[in-house]
N, C-alpha and C positions, 0 to 999 in steps of 0.2 A: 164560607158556608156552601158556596155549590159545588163543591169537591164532594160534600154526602152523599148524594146521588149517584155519581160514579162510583166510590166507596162500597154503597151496595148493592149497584149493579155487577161489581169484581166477585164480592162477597158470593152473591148469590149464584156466579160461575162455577167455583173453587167449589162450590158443594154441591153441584149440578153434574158438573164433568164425572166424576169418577163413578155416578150411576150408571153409565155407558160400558164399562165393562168389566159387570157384571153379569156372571152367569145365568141364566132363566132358572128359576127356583123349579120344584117339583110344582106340574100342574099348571106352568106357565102353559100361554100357548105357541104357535109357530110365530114366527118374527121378534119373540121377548131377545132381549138384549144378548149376547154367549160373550165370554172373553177375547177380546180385540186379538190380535195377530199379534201387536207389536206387544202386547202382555204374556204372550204366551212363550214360552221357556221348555228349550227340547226334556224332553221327557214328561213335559206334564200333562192329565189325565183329560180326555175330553168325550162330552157325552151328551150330544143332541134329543131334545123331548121333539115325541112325534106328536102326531096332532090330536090322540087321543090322551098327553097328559105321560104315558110310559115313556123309556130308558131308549136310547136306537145302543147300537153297537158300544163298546167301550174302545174308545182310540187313544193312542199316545202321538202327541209332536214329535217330528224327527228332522233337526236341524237341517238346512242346507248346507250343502260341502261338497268334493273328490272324493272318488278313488279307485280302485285299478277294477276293471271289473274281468270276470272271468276266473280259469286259472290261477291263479298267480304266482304259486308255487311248482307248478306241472303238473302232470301224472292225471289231469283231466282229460274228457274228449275232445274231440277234435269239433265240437260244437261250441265247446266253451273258451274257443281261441277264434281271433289272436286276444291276448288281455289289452287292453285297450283304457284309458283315462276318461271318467265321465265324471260333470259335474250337475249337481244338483243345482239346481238355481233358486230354490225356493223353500221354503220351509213345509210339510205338511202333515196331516194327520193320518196314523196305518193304524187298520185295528190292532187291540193288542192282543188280541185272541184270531181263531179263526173261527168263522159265521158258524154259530149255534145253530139245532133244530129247534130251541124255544125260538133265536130272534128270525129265525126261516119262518116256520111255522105261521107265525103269527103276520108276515106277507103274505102265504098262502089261504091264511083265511080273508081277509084284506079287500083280498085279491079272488078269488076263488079259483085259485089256481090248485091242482095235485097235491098235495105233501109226499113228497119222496119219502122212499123206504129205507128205515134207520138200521139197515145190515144189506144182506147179499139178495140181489132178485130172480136168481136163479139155485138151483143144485147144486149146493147144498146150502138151503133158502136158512135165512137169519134175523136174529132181531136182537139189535145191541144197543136201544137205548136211544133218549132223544135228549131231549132237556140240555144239558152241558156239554154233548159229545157234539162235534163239528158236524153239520151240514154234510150230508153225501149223496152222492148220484143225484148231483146236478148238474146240468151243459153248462155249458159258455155264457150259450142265449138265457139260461136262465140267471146266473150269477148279475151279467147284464141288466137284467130285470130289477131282480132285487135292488143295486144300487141307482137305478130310474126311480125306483116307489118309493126310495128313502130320500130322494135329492125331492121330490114333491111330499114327502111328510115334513121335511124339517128347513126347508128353504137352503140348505147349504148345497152341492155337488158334492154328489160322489160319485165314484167313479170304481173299477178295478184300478190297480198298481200296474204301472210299466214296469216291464223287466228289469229295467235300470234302476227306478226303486224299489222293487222287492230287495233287489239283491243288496243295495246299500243298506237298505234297514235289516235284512236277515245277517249279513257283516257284521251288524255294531261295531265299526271300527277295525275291527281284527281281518289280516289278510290271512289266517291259518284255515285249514278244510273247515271247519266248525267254527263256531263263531265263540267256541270255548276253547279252541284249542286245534293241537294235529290230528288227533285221534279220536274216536267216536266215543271209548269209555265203554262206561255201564250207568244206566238209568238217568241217562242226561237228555233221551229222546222214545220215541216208540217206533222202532224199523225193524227188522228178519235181523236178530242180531244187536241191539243196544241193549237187552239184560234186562229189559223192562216186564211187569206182569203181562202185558197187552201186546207184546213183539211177534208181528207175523200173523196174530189170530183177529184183532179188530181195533177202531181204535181206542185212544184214551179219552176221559173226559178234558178239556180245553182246560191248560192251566195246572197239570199234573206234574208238569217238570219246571226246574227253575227256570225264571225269564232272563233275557239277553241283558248287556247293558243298558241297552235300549229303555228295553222294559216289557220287551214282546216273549209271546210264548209260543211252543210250537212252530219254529218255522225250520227245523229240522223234524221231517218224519209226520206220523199222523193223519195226517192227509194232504196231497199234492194241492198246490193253489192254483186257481187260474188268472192268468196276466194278462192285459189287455192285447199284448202285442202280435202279431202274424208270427208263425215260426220259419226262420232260418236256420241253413245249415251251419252258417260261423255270421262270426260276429264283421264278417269285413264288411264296411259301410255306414255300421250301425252308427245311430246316432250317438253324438259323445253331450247331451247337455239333460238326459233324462227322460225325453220324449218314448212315449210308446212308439215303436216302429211298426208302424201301421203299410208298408208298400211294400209290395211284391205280390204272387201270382197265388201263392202255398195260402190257402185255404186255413190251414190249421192254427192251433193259439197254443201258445207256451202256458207250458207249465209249471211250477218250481216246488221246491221243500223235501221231495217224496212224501212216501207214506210207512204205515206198519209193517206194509206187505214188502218193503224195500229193502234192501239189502247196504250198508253205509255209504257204501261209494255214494250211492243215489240223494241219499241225504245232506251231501256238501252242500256250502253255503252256494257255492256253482255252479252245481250239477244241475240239468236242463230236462227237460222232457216239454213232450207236442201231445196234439190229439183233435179231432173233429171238433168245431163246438158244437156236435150236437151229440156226441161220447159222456155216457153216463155211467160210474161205476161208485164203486164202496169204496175207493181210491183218492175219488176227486171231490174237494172241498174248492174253498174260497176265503180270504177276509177283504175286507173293502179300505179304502183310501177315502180321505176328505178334504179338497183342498181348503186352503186358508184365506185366500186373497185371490184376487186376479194373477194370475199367471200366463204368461203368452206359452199355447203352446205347439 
């Protein structure tokens, strides 16, 4: 007879535990429960409530793993060598879009910060739209921002991507220029030259071309991203375990993806660019990173 007691002390475990993780429902608020780590499964979908009860970013897992970073075919710059082996060491969350003017916006009211301007700020001045089209003509310092006011709306860390992981998550796997292929094609991206309605003139709205294997969109073209890391001239030195590389002298921050206004080359899953972070143009976008767990890094 006193085996009952334990009995339903077990019982009443077994039906306890798996309330743990579970997602926070619509309306929950900060600290409700989110899917454990060790549940979570590369590619599937993740989406923190902020503290007024709304959506933050839409992200996707992307396994931990290798692989060659750079070049790795040739015919890159001489910034994008030597190709070198990095590994991931951790599993994490990348948006799967790049940062909207709704999910902007709605920091800068927040916040009461500016709302940047949703086309060109000078001659010949423009206006292309906000809602679904990427974030633009924002710095560094601001991108920066945004992921500080979302790491205290939703309890998790965010962060920008290191270079190391943009690039593995813009790969999906594939060492070809594109992460579809050798070739740029036609309407697989928005650059000077992929055949798209929006090539060259502005960009598209986020989500207009098919997604990677991954599950990510836009990280050819559209608008350039900014990465957390310092810019170098090559890659000798660079960290091989995913670490943003944060030292040296060079002031400026890497960029990656291209844009509209880009020509294909620029859009390889490799291809590099820098800039001041405090450089604002119709150019520069951003999506944010979430990590999952304690990570040393």
């Amino acid at each position: 007879m006193r085996l009952f007691p334990w009995l339903f002390l077990m019982a009443s475990l077994l039906v306890a535990v798996p309330a743990f993780g579970v997602q926070a429902r619509k309306g929950a608020s900060v600290g409700k429960p989110v899917p454990q780590v060790s549940a979570l499964k590369a590619g599937a979908g993740l989406r923190d409530r902020l503290r007024d009860g709304s959506e933050g970013p839409e992200l996707v897992v992307v396994a931990a793993g290798s692989f060659r970073m750079g070049a790795v075919h040739g015919g890159g710059d001489s910034d994008e060598k030597p190709v070198h082996q990095v590994t991931i060491p951790s599993a994490f969350a990348i948006g799967r879009f790049e940062v909207t003017f709704a999910e902007y916006d709605r920091f800068c009211v927040a916040t009461g910060r500016e709302k940047p301007k949703d086309g060109r700020r000078y001659i010949p001045f423009s206006n292309w739209g906000r809602d679904r089209r990427p974030v633009m003509n924002v710095t560094w310092d601001d991108a920066i921002a945004y992921t500080r006011w979302l790491s205290e709306q939703t309890g998790h860390r965010y962060r920008l991507p290191s270079e190391a992981e943009w690039e593995y998550a813009a790969k999906a796997g594939s060492e070809d220029r594109f992460w579809w292929g050798f070739n740029a094609g036609e309407k697989r991206a928005n650059c000077k030259g992929c055949g798209s309605e929006w090539d060259g003139k502005k960009t598209a709205p986020v989500g207009s071309f098919a997604p990677s294997p991954f599950g990510l969109y836009d990280t050819a073209g559209n608008v350039w991203e900014w990465c957390q890391d310092r810019w170098h001239e090559t890659y000798e030195g660079a960290p091989a375990d995913g670490r943003a590389w944060e030292t040296g002298d060079d002031p400026r921050r890497v960029q990656r993806g291209g844009s509209f206004g880009s020509k294909p080359r620029y859009i390889r899953s490799s291809a590099r660019g820098r800039g001041k972070p405090t450089d604002r143009y119709v150019y520069l976008g951003f999506r944010v990173v979430r990590e999952l767990g304690p990570v040393s890094r």
